[in-house]
N, C-alpha and C positions, 0 to 999 in steps of 0.2 A: 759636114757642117750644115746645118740649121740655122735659117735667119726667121720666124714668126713675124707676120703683122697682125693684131686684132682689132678691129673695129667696132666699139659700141653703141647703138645709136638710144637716146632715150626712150625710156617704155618705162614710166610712174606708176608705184604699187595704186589697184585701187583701192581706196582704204573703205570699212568695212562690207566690204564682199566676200560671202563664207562661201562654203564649196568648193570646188572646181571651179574656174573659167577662164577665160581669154583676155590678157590686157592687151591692147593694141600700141603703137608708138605716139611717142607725145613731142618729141621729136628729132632734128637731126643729128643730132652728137650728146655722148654719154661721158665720152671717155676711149682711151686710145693702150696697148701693149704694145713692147716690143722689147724683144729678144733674138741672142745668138747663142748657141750650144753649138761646141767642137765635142764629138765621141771621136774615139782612138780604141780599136778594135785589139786583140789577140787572142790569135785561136789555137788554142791546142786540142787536136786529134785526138780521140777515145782508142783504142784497140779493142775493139768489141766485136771483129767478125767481120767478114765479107758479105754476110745478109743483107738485101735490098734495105730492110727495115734498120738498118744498124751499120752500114757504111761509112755512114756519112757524120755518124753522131759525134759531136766534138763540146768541149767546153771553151767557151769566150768572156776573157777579163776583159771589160771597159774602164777605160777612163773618162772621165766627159767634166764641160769645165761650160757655165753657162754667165752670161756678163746682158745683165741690162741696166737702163739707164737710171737703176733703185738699189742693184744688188750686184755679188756677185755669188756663186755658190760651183763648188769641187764637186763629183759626186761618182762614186766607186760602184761597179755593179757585177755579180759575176753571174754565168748563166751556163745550161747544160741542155741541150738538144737531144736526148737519147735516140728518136724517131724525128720524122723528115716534118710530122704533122703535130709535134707536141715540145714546149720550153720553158723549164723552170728560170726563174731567174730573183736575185734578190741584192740587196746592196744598202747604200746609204750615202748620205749628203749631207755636209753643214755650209749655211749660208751666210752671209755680212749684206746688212743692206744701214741703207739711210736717208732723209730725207731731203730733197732739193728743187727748189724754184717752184714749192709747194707743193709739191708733189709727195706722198706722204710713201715710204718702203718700209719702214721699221717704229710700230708707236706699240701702246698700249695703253686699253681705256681706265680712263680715273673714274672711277665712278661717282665721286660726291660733284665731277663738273659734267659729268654724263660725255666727256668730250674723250678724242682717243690723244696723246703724248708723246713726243719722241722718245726714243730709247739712245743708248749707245751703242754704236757699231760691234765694238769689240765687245762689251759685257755684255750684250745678249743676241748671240747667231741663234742662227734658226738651223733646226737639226730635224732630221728625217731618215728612218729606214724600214724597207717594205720588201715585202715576198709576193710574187707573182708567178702567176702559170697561166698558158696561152696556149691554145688546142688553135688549129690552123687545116683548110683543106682546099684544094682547087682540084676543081675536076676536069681541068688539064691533065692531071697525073692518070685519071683514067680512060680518056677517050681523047687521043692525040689531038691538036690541031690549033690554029691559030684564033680562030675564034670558039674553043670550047673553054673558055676557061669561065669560068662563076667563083668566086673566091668569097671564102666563107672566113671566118675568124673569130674569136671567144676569147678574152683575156679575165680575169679575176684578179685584183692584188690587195694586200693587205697590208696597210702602211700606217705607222706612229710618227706624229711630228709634234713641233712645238718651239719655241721659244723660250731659252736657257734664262732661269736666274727670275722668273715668273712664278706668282703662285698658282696653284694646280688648276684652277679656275677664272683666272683674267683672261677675258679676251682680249688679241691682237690683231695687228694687220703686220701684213707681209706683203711686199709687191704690190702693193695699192685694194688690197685684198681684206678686207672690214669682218670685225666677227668669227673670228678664228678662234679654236681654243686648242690646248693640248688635248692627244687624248687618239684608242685606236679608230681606225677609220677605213672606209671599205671603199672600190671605185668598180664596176663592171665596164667592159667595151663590149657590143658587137657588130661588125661591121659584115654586112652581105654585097656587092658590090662584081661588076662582070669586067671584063679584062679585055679589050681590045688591038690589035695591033694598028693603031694609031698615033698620033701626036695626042688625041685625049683618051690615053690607055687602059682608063681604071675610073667608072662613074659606080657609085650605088648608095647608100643609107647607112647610118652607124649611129647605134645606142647606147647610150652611158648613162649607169645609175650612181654616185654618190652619196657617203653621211659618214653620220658617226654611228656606231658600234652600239653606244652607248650615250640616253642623251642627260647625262648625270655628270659628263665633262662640263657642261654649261653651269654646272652647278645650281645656286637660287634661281637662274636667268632659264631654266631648262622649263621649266613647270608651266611659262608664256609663249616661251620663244620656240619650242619644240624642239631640245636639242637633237633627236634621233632622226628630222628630219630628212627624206631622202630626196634628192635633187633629181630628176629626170632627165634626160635631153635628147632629142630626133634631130639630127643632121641630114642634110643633102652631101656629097663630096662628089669631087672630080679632082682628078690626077693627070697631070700633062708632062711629059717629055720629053722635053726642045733639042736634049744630045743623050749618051750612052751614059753621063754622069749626073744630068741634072735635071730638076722634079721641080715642080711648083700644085701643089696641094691646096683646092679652093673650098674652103666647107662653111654652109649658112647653117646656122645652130638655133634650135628654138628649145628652150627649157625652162621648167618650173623651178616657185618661187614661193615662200610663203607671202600672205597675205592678212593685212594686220587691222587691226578695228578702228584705227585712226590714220592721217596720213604722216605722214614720216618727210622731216625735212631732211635729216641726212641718214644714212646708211645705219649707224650705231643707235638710233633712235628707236629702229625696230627691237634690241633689246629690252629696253621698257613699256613696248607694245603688248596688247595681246596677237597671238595669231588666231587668225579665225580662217583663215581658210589656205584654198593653193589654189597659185594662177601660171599659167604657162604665157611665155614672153617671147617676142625675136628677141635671143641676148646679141648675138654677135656674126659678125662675116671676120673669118681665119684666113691669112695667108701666109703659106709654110714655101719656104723655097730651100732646096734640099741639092748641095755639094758631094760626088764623093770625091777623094781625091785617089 
């Protein structure tokens, strides 16, 4: 089990600033997450040999069940390890979300009010399914010992989502999550990070790139807005310990953001913006605390 807390502190686009550059914080509170996911593991054994390289290789069905204070959402994934440093995996999700005490989980924007609208829970869940592969290496595996380990990792996934009973091009929100459209979409990790025998067992960097596929999902809104745009992000992490079951995960995340020629009072306003440039932001401080049982 999984419980997230995220933390956002304001940082205001600046408005007509093209290029690259740096917006700084405007101030202390942006907005807040929080989430718990239960995964429920089952593995079954491959029979592929007794090879160092192929022992071990097994296929694992998940079940995983995630509940925040917007949504809920099921989600099935099956996966195949063939080698000890390599893992396909793929599955899918449908969601229910909605919204409360203003807090907005499930809307969709009207455009003649420029404003985004509730939806109905049950007539329109939000649905997702994606393929991914994840190459993995510690060089622990080659040179014994308790402080040899550097841990490298690469994932790639390719995932469709969207919001049922929508036309092909209205943007939504989901989970408080503004400007969303249906449509494929691409996400990279890679994390380099060194491994110690400590209570802080695991410090290093992780990078994720982000977009759509295609930015022709934004439809009319694509041509200003940039739908293909790719989102960047450089993390700090640290992983701590405290027993043989349980992890708390601390990551400060800085990423890029378009950048529009006027200022923007609310989120959805960047749609009838131009974009004129990309600014990199603090978005956020992550903390992940991690159960097994």
């Amino acid at each position: 089990m999984t419980t997230d807390l995220l933390y956002y502190p304001e940082s205001k686009t600046q408005s007509g600033s093209s290029g690259t550059h740096f917006a700084g914080l405007t101030g202390a509170y942006s907005g807040f997450e929080c989430r718990s996911q239960l995964f429920v593991d089952y593995m079954i054994k491959t029979p592929l040999g007794g090879h160092w390289l192929l022992k071990d290789a097994n296929v694992v069905l998940t079940g995983a069940f995630e509940l925040t204070p917007l949504s809920v959402r099921p989600q099935l994934a099956l996966g195949f390890q063939p080698f000890p440093f390599l893992v396909f995996k793929g599955g899918g999700s449908i969601g229910f979300g909605w919204n409360m005490l203003g807090f907005e989980g499930l809307c969709a924007l009207d455009e003649k009010s420029r404003k985004y609208e509730a939806l109905s829970t049950f007539s329109h869940p939000f649905y997702e399914v994606w393929a991914q592969g994840t190459l993995m290496f510690d060089t622990g595996a080659l040179i014994p010992g308790d402080w040899n380990h550097l841990i490298m990792l690469a994932s790639y996934k390719t995932f469709y989502s969207g919001i049922a009973g929508l036309g092909r091009h209205t943007p939504y929100e989901w989970q408080g999550d503004k400007n969303r459209v249906e449509g494929l979409q691409y996400e990279f990790c890679g994390i380099l990070a060194y491994q110690m025998p400590l209570v802080l067992y695991r410090a290093g960097f992780m990078y994720t790139a982000y977009g759509h596929y295609d930015g022709g999902d934004y439809g009319d809104f694509d041509a200003s807005y940039d739908g293909a745009f790719t989102q960047h992000s450089l993390a700090g992490l640290c992983q701590f310990k405290f027993a043989e079951k349980d992890e708390l995960t601390c990551i400060a995340q800085f990423s890029t953001r378009r950048s529009f020629d006027k200022e923007l009072d609310e989120a959805e306003d960047a749609l009838f913006a131009q974009k004129v440039g990309t600014e990199w932001f603090f978005q956020r401080l992550i903390f992940s605390w991690s159960h097994k049982f």
